[in-house]
Steps between C-alpha positions, in 0.01 A plus 500: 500500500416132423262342314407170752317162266265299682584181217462197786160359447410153377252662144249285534240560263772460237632191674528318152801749439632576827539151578816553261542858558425764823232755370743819488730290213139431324630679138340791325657530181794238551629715802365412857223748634742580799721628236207688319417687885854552560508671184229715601652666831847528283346750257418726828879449656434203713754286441530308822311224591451207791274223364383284790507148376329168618325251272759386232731810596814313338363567140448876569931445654591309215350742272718863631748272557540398137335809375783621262508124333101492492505847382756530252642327191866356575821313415637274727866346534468161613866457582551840634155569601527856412177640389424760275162638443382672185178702596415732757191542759372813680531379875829567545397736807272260662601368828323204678487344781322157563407384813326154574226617746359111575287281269150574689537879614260754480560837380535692800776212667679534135557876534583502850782233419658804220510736740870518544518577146346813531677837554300722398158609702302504186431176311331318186289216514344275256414184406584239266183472246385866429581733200395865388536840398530654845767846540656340798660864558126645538460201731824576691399899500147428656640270797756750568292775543253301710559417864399108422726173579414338201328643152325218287433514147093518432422357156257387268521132426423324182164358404465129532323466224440702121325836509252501161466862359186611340289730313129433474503121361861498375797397683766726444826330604565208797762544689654190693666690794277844611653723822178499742333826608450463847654355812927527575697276584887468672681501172837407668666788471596644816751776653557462918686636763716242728255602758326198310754219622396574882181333446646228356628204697729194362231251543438299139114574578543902488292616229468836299170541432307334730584642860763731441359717234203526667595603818725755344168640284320517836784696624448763183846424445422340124468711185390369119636618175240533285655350180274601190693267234509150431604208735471137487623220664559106434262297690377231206640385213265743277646828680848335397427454118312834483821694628705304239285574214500874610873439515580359189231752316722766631157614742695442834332781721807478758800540229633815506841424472 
């Protein structure tokens, strides 16, 4: 089973940034948040992974590429150019596999150009911006037992704005960030069958969401996760500085490494 990365999209709404940088290398806590949701699917055995790149996919190259150097402290030779490095990182078991899936594709055309990467019938799927607490093997366990093509993650996105707590006249505590009550969302996290990839066509204007998803939901062939924790995503420049000070307060919902 592999974990597939939807990380080709332009980022926008954070284009001051990702004019320098694409979104997934965006950094939570001086490590890129494709590292932080790679981490997340390691702790459950997923240690596999096809990212799907496009805009500015040479950084997100560059950066496996050099990943012991970035990653490590070291000694060089310059006349011998032997290297030796003197620290040690947990990804020794990672494996991945980058594939440049066209500067303008949509998501559907982006996984139907992996497909000869996958071996296995059941698959991972995610994309580049989104962390949380989710037990991917619950996740896994509920699409397996269903008789769906794809299972979705249903979550509970962050408020937009502060949530004021009171009692009578007094506010008890503000808090900056509050999980919303109502309404789910596609959190991004997403188990399918290869079943998936016959709806798909190579066409740069396939899409996910829009077209294929829905026919497949019309079909009854769709199930949702209900995912109780936490989630967020970066979409602005506030969602990125309120991950980081979770981070460096030690309040990241999605470590559990």
């Amino acid at each position: 089973m592999k974990l597939v990365i939807l990380a080709g999209g332009y980022g926008s709404r954070l284009k001051e940034i990702t004019s320098i940088l694409p979104k997934p290398m965006v950094e939570i806590g001086e490590k890129p948040i494709l590292w932080h949701i790679m981490k997340i699917y390691s702790q459950y055995g997923i240690n596999e992974f096809i990212i799907c790149l496009g805009y500015k996919g040479n950084i997100i190259k560059d950066y496996f590429l050099n990943y012991e150097s970035i990653n490590q402290d070291f000694t060089i030779d310059l006349c011998s150019k032997d290297i030796k490095f003197h620290s040690k990182h947990n990804e020794n078991n990672w494996k991945v596999t980058l594939v440049d899936t066209g500067l303008d594709t949509l998501k559907g055309a982006r996984l139907k150009k992996i497909e000869e990467y996958l071996e296995d019938d059941v698959n991972l799927l995610t994309y580049g911006d989104g962390l949380a607490d989710i037990d991917i093997n619950e996740l896994i366990k509920q699409h397996t037992n269903s008789n769906k093509i794809i299972t979705i993650s249903g979550v509970r996105p962050l408020s937009r704005f502060g949530e004021l707590k009171i009692e009578g006249d007094n506010l008890v505590s503000f808090e900056e960030k509050a999980q919303v009550s109502t309404g789910l969302i596609n959190g991004g996290y997403m188990v399918f069958n290869k079943e998936l990839l016959n709806y798909l066509i190579n066409d740069e204007n396939c899409d996910l969401e829009y077209g294929v998803f829905e026919k497949i939901s019309k079909e009854g062939k769709m199930g949702v996760y209900k995912h109780k924790g936490q989630w967020a995503c970066i979409d602005t420049e506030r969602d990125l500085q309120n991950l980081n000070k979770m981070w460096k307060e030690g309040k990241a919902f999605w470590k559990k490494w």
